[in-house]
PAZAPA-4460 file (N, C-alpha, C; in steps of 0.05 Angstrom, whole numbers, plus 32768, in hexadecimal, padded with zeros to 4 digits):
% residues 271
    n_x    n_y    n_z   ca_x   ca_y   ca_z    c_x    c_y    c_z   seq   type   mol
   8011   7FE8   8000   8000   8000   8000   8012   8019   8000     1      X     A
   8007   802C   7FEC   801A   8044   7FED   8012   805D   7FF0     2      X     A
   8013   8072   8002   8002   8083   8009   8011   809A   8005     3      X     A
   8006   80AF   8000   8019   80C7   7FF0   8009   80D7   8009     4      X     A
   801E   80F4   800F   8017   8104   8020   802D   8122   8011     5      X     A
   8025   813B   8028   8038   8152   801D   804D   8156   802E     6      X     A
   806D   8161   8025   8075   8161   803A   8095   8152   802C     7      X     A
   80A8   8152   8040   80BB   813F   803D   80B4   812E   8056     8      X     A
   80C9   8114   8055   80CE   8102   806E   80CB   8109   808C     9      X     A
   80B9   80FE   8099   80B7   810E   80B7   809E   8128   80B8    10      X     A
   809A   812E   809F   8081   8147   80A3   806B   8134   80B2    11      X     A
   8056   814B   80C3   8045   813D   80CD   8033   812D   80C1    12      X     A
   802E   812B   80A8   8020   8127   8099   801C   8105   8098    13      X     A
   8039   80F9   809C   8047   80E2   8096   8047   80D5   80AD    14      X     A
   8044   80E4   80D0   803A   80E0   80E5   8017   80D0   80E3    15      X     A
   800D   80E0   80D1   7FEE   80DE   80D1   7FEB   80CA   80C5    16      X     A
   7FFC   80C3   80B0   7FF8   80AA   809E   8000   808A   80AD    17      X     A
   800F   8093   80C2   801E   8075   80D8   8005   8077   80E9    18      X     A
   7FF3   808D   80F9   7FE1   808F   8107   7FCC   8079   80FD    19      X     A
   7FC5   807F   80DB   7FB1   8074   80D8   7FAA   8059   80CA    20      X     A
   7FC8   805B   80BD   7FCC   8041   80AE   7FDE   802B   80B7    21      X     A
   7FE8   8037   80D2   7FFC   8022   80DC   8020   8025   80C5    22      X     A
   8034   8017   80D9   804F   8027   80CD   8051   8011   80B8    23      X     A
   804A   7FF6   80B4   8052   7FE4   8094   803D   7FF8   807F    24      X     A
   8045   800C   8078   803E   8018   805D   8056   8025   8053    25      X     A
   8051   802D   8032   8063   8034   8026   8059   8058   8021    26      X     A
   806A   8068   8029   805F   807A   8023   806F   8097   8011    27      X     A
   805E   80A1   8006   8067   80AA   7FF1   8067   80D3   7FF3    28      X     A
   8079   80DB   7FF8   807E   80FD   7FF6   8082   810C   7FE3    29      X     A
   806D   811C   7FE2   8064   8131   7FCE   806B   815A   7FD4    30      X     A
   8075   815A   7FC4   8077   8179   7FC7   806B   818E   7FCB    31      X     A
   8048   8186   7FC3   803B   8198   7FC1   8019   818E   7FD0    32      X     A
   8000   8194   7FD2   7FEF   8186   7FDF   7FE0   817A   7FBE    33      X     A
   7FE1   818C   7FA2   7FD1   8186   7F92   7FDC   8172   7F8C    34      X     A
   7FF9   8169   7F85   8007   814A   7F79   8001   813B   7F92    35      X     A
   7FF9   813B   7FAC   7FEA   8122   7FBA   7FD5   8122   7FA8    36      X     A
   7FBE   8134   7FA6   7FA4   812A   7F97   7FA6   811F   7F7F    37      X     A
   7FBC   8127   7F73   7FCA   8119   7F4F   7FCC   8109   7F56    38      X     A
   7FDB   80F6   7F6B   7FE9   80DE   7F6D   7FCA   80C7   7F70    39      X     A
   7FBF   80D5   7F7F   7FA7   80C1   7F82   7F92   80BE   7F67    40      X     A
   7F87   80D6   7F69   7F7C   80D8   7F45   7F86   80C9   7F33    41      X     A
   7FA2   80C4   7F31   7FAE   80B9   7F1E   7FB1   8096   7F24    42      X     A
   7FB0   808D   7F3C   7FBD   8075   7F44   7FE0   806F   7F51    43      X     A
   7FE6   8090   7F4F   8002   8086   7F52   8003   807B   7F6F    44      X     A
   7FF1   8081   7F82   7FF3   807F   7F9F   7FD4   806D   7FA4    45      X     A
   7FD1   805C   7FB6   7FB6   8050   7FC1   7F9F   8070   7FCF    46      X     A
   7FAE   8077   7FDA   7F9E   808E   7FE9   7FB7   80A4   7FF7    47      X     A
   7FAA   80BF   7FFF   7FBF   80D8   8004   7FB9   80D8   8023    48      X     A
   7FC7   80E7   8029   7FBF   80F5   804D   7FC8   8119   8046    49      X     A
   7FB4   8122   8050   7FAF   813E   8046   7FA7   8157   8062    50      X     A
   7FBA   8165   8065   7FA7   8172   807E   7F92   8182   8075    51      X     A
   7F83   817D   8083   7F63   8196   8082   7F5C   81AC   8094    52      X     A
   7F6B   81A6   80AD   7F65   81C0   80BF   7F80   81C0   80DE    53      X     A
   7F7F   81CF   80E1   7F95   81CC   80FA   7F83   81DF   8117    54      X     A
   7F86   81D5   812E   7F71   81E2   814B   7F7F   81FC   8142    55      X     A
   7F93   8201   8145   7F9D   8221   814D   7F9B   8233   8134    56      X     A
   7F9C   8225   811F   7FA6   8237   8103   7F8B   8238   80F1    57      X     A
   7F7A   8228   80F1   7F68   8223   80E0   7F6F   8212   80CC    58      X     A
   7F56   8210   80B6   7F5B   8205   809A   7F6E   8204   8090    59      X     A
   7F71   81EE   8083   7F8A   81EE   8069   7F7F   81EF   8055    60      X     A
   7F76   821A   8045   7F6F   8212   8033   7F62   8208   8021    61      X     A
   7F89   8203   8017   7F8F   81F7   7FFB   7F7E   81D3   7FEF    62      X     A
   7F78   81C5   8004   7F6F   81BA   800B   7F5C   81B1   8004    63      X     A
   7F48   81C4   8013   7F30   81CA   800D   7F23   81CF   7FF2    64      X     A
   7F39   81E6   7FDB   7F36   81E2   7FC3   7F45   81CD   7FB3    65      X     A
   7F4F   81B8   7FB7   7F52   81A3   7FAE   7F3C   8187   7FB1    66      X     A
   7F2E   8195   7FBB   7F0D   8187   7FBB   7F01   8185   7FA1    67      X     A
   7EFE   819C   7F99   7EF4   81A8   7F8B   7EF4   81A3   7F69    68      X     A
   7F0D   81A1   7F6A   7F20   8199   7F55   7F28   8178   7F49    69      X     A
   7F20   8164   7F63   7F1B   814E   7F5F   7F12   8139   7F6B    70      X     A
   7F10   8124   7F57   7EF5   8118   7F61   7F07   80FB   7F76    71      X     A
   7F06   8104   7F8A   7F14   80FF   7F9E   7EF8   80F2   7FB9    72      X     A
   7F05   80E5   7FCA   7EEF   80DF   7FE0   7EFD   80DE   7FF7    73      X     A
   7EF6   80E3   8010   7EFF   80DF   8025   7EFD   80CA   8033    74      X     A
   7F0C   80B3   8032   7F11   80A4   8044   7F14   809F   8060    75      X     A
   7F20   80B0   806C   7F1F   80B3   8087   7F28   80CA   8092    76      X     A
   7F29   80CC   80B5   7F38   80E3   80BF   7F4A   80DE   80D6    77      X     A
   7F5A   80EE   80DB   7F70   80E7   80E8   7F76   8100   80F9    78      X     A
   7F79   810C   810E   7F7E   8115   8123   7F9B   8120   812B    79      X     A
   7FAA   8121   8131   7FC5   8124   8139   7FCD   813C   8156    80      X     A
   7FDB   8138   8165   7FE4   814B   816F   8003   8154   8162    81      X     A
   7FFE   816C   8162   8016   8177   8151   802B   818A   8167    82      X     A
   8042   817B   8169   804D   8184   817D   8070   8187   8173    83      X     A
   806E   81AF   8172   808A   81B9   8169   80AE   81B0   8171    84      X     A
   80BB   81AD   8168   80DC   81B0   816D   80E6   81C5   8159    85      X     A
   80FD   81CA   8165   810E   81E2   8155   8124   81CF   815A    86      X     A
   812C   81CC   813D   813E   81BA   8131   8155   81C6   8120    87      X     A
   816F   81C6   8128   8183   81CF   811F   819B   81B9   8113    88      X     A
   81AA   81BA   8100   81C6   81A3   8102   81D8   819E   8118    89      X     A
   81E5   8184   811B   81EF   8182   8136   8206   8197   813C    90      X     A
   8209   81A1   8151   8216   81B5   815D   8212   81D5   8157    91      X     A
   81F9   81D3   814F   81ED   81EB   814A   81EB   81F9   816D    92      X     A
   81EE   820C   8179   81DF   8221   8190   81D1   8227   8190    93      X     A
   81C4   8227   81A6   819B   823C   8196   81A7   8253   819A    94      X     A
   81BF   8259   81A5   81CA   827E   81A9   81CA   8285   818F    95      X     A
   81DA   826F   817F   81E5   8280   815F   81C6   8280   8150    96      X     A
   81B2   8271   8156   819D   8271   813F   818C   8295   813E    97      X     A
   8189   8299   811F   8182   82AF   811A   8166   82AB   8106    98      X     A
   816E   829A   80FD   8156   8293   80E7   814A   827B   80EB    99      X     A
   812A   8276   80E7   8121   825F   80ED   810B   825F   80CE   100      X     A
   8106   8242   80CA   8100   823D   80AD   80E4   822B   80B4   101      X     A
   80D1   8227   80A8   80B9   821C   80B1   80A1   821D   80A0   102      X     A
   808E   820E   809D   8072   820B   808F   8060   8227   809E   103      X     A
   8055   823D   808F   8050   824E   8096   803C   8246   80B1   104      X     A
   8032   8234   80B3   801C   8222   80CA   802B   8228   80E3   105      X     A
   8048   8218   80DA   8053   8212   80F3   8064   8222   8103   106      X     A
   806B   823B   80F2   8072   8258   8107   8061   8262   8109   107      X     A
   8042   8265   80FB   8032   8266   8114   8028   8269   8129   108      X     A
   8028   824C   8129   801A   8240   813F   8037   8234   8159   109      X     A
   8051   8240   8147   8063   8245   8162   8068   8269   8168   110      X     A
   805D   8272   8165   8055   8296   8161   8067   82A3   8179   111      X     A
   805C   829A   8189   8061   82A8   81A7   8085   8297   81B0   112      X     A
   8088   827B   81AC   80A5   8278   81AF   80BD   8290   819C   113      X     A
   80AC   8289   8184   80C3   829C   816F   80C3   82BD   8173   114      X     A
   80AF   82C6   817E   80AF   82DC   817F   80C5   82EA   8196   115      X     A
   80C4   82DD   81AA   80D6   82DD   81C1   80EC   82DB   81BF   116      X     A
   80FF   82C7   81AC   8111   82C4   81A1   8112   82E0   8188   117      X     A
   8108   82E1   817E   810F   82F7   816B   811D   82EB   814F   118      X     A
   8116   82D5   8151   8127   82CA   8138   8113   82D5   811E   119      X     A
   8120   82D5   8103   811F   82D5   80E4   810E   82BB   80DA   120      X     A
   80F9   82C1   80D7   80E6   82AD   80D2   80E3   82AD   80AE   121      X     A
   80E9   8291   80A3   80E0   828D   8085   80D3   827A   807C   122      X     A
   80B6   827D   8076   80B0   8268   8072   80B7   825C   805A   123      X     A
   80AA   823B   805A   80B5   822C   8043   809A   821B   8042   124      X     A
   80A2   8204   8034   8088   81EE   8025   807E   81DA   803A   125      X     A
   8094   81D6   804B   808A   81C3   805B   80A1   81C0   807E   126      X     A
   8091   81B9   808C   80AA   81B2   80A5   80BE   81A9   809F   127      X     A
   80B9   8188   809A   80C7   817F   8099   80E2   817C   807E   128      X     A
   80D9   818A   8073   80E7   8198   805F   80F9   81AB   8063   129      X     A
   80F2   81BC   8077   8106   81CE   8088   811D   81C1   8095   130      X     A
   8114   81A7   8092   812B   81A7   80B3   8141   8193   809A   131      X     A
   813D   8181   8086   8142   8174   806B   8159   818C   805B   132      X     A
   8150   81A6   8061   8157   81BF   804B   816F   81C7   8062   133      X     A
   8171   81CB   8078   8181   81D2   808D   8199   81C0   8084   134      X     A
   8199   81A1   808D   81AA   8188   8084   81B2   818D   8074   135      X     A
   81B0   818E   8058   81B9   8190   803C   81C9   81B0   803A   136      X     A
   81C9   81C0   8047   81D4   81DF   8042   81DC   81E0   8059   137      X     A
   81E1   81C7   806B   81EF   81D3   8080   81F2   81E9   8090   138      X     A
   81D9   81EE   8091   81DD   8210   809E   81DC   8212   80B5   139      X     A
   81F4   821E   80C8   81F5   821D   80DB   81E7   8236   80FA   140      X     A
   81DD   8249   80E5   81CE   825D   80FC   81B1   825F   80EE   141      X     A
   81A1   8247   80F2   8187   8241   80EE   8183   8228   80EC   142      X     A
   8165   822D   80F5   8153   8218   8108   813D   8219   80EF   143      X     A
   812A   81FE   80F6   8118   81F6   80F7   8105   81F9   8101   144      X     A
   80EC   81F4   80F7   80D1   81ED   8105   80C9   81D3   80FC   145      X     A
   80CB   81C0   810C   80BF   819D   80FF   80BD   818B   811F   146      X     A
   80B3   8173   810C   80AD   815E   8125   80C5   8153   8130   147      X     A
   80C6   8141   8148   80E1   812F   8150   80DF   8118   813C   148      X     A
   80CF   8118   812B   80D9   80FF   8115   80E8   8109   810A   149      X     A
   80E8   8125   80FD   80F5   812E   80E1   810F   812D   80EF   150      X     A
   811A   8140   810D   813B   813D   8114   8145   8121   8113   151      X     A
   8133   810D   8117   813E   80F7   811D   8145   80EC   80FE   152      X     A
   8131   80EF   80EC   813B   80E1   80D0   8150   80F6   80BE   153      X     A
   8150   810A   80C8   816A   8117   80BD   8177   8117   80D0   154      X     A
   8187   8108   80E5   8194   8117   80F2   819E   8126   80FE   155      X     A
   8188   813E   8109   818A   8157   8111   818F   8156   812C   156      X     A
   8196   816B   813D   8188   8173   8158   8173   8183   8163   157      X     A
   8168   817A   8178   8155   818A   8181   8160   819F   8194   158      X     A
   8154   81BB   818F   815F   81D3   81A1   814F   81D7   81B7   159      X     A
   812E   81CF   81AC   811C   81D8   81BB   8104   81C8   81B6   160      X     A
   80F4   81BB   81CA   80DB   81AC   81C7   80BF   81B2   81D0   161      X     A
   80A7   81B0   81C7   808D   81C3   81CB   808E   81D5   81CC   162      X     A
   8097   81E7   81B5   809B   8204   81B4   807D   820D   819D   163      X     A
   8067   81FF   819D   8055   820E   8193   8048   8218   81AB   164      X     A
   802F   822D   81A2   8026   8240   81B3   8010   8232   81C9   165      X     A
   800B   821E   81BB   7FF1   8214   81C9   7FF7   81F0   81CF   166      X     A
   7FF6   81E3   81E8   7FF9   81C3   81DD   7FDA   81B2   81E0   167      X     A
   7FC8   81C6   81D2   7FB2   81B6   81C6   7FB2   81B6   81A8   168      X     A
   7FC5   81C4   8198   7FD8   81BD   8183   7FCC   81A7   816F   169      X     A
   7FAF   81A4   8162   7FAF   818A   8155   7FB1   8191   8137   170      X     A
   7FB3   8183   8125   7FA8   8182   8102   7F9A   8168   80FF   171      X     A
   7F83   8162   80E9   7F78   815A   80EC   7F77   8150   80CC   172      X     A
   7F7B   813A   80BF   7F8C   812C   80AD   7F68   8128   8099   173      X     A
   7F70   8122   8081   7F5C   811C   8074   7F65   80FD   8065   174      X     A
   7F5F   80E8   805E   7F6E   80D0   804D   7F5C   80D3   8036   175      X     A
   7F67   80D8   8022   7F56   80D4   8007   7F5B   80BF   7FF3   176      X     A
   7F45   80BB   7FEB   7F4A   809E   7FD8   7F35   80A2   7FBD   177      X     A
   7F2D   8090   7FAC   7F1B   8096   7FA5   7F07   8081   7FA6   178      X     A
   7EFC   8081   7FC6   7EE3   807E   7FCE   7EE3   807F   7FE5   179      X     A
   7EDC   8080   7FF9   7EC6   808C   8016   7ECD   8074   8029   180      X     A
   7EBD   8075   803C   7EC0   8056   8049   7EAA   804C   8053   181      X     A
   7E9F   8030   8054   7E88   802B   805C   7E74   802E   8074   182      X     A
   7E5E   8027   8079   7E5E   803E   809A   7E68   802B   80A6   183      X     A
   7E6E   8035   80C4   7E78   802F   80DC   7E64   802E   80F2   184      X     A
   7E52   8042   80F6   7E3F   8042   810E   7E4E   805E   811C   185      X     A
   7E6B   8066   8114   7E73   807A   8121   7E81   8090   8114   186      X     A
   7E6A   80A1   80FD   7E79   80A7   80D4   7E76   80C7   80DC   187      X     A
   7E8B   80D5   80CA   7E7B   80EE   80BB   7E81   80EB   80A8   188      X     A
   7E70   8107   8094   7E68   810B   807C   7E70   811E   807B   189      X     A
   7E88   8121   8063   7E8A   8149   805C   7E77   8148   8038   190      X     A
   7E76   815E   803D   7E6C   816C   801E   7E78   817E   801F   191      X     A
   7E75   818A   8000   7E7C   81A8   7FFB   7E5F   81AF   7FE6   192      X     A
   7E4E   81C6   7FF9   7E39   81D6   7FDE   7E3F   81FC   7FDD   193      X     A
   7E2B   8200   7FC9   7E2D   8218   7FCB   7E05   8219   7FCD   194      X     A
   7E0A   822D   7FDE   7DE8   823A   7FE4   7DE6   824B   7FCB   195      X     A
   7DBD   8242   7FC8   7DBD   825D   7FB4   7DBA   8277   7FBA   196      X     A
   7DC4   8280   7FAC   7DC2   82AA   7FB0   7DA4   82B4   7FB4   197      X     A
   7D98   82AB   7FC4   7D7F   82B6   7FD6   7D75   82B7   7FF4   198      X     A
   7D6E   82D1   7FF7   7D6D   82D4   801D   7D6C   82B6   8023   199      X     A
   7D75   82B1   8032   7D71   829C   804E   7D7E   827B   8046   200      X     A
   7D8A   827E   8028   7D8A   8265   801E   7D9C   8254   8035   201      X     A
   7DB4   8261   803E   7DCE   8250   8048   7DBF   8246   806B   202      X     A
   7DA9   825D   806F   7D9F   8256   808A   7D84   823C   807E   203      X     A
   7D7A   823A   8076   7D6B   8224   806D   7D78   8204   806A   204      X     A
   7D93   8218   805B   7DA2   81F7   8054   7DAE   81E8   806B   205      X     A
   7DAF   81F5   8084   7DC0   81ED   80A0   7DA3   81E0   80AF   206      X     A
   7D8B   81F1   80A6   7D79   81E4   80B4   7D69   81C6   80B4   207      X     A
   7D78   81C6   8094   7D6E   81A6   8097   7D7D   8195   80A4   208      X     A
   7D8E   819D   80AB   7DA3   818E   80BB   7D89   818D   80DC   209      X     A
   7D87   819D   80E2   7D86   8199   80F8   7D6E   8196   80FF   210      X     A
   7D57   8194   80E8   7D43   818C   80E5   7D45   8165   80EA   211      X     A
   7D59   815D   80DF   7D5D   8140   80E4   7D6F   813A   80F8   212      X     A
   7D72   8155   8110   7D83   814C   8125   7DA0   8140   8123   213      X     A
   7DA4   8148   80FE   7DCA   813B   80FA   7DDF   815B   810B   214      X     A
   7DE8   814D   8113   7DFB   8160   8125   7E19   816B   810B   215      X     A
   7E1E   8188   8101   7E30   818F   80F9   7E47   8198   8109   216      X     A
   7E61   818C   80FE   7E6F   818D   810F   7E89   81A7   8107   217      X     A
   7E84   81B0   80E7   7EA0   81BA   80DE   7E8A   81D0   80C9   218      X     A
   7E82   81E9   80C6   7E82   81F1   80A9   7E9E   820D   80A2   219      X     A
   7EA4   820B   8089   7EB8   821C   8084   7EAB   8228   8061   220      X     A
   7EB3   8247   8061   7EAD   8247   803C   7ECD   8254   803D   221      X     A
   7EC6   8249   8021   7EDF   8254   800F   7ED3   8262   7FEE   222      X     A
   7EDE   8278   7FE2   7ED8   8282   7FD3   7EDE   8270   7FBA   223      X     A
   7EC3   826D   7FA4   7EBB   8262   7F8E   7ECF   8264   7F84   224      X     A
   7EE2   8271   7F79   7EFB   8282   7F6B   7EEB   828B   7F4D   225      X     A
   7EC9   8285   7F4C   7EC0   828C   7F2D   7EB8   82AF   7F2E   226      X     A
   7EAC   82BB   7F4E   7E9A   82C9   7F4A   7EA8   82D8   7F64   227      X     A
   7EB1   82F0   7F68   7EB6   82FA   7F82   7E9E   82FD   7F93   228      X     A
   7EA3   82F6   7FAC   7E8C   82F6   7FC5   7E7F   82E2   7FBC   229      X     A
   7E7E   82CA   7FAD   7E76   82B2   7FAF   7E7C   8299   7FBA   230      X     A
   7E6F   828E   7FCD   7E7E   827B   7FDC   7E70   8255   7FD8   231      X     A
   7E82   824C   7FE1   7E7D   8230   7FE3   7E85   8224   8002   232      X     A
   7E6A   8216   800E   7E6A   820C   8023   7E79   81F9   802D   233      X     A
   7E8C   81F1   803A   7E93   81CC   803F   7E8D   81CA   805D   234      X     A
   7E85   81B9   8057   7E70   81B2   807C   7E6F   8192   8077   235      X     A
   7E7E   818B   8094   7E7C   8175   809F   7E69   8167   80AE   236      X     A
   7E5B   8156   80B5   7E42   814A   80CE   7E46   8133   80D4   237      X     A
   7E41   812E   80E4   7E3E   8112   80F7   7E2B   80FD   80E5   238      X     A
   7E32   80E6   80DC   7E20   80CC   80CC   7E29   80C9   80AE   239      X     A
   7E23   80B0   80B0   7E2A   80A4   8092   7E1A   80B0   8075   240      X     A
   7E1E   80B7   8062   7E0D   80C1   804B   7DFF   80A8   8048   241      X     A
   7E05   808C   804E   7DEF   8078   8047   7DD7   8078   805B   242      X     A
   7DD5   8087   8072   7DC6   8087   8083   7DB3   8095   807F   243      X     A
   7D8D   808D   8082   7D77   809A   8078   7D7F   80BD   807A   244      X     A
   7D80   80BE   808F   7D81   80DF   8097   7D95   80F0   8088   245      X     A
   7DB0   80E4   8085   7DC2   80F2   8079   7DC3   80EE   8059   246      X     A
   7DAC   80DC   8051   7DAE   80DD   8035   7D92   80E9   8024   247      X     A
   7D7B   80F2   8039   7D6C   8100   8039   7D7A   811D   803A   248      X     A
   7D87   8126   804A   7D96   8143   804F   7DA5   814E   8037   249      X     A
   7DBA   8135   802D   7DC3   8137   8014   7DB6   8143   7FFD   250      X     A
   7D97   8130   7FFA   7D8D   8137   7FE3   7D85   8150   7FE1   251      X     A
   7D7F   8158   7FF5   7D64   816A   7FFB   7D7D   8191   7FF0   252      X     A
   7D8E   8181   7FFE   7DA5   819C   7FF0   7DB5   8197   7FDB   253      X     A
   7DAE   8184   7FD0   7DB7   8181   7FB4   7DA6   8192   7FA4   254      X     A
   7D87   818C   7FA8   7D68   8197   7F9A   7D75   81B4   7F9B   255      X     A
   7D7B   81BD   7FB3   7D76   81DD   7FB9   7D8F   81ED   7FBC   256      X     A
   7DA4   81DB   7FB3   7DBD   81E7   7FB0   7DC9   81F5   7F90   257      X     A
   7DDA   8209   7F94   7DDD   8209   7F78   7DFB   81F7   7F76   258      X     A
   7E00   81E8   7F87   7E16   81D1   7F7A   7E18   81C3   7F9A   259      X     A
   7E1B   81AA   7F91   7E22   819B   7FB3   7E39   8182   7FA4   260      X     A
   7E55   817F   7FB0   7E67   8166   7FAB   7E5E   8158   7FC2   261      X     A
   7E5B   8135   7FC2   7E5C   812B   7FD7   7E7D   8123   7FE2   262      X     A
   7E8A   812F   7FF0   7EAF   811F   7FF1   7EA8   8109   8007   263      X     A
   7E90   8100   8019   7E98   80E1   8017   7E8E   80DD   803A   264      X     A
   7E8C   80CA   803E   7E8B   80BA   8058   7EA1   80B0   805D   265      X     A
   7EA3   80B7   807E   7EBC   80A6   8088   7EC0   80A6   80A2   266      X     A
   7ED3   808F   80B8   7ECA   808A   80D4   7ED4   80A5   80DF   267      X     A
   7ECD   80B3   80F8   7ED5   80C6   8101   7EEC   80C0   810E   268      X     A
   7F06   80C9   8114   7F23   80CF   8123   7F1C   80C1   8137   269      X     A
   7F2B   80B2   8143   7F3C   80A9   815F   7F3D   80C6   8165   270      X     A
   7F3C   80D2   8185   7F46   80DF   8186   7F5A   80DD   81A2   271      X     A
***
């Protein structure tokens, strides 16, 4: 089994993929989040691991419009606690570090360490890519932002550990494949619609939800990119789309939507 994610070796991403698939997999690193969705679309990979949202930072996004773009399903979800190191080459000082290099996420959501320090913040594509780019250029007055996997598979040292701002710290993984998973008894359902352009439509469309007592757990919009101030919904809920209620809810905003994708059923996170 081969599972493509973004990121180099050690990004959290590749954490989420041992979380959920267990460590006998083969897994496969991508540069960017759209060549995960290529790889699957295409066959090059069985299924991706994709972040969708992080507690402190919000949405990922890019993500979210890679929904959009293909015909992709969500397989499952995956949870993580995401917990910072500042990672330097061996015999690096944290006195000499001046510059620190990182996934714009992850200086962040370490805000309040870096700021105190006063260090030269740049972001880059990915964590663990930072700390990969350090190794190879040898640079000796700059740090990282990545996991204790990434120092350990390059090498590195650790200067400093739990240096994000918050340690309720999670991201929250998406597995895509192309198909869904069967119910469980313990599912959600994401979609993505757009409401139509008439008073009360987007409050109507939430009400059928709660007309059948399905509990929403996530909604986010992101702009159409066709029409400025046009948006598209993605909202998550509690139950399987094969389930009477949630496939009654479905239709009923399909009828009254001006677009609805279904991206899929799948068991809810361990948490």
């Amino acid at each position: 089994m081969k599972i493509s994610f973004q990121g180099e070796r050690g990004a959290y991403s590749e954490d989420a993929i041992y979380a959920f698939f267990g460590e006998k997999v083969e897994v496969e690193p991508y540069k960017d989040l759209a060549e995960v969705f290529e790889s699957v679309t295409n066959q090059k990979t069985e299924f991706g691991v994709v972040p969708i949202e992080n507690s402190l930072e919000g949405s990922v996004n890019q993500t979210y419009d890679l929904f959009l773009t293909h015909d992709l399903k969500v397989k499952g979800e995956i949870v993580i606690r995401i917990s910072h190191c500042l990672i330097a080459n061996p015999g690096t000082k944290f006195e000499s570090i001046n510059t620190v290099y990182s996934h714009p996420q992850a200086l962040a959501q370490s805000r309040k360490f870096l700021e105190k320090c006063k260090f030269k913040l740049i972001p880059t594509y990915d964590t663990a890519g930072s700390v990969k780019m350090l190794k190879e250029k040898t640079l000796k007055n700059a740090a990282a932002i990545a996991s204790e996997k990434a120092a350990e598979i390059y090498g590195m040292s650790i200067l400093a550990r739990e240096i994000e701002d918050n340690h309720t710290n999670h991201t929250r993984f998406f597995v895509i494949s192309k198909e869904d998973s069967p119910k469980t008894g313990n599912d959600k359902t994401s979609i993505i619609f757009a409401a139509s352009h008439t008073p009360g439509s987007l409050y109507s469309a939430l009400g059928e939800f709660a007309k059948r007592g399905i509990n929403l757990t996530k909604i986010e919009s992101r702009p159409t990119k066709q029409k400025p101030w046009e948006y598209n919904f993605y909202l998550d809920f509690e139950g399987h789309r094969s389930q009477a209620r949630c496939k009654e809810v479905i239709e009923v905003l399909r009828k009254n939507s001006a677009f609805l994708k279904l991206l899929g059923s799948y068991p809810k996170a361990k948490n």
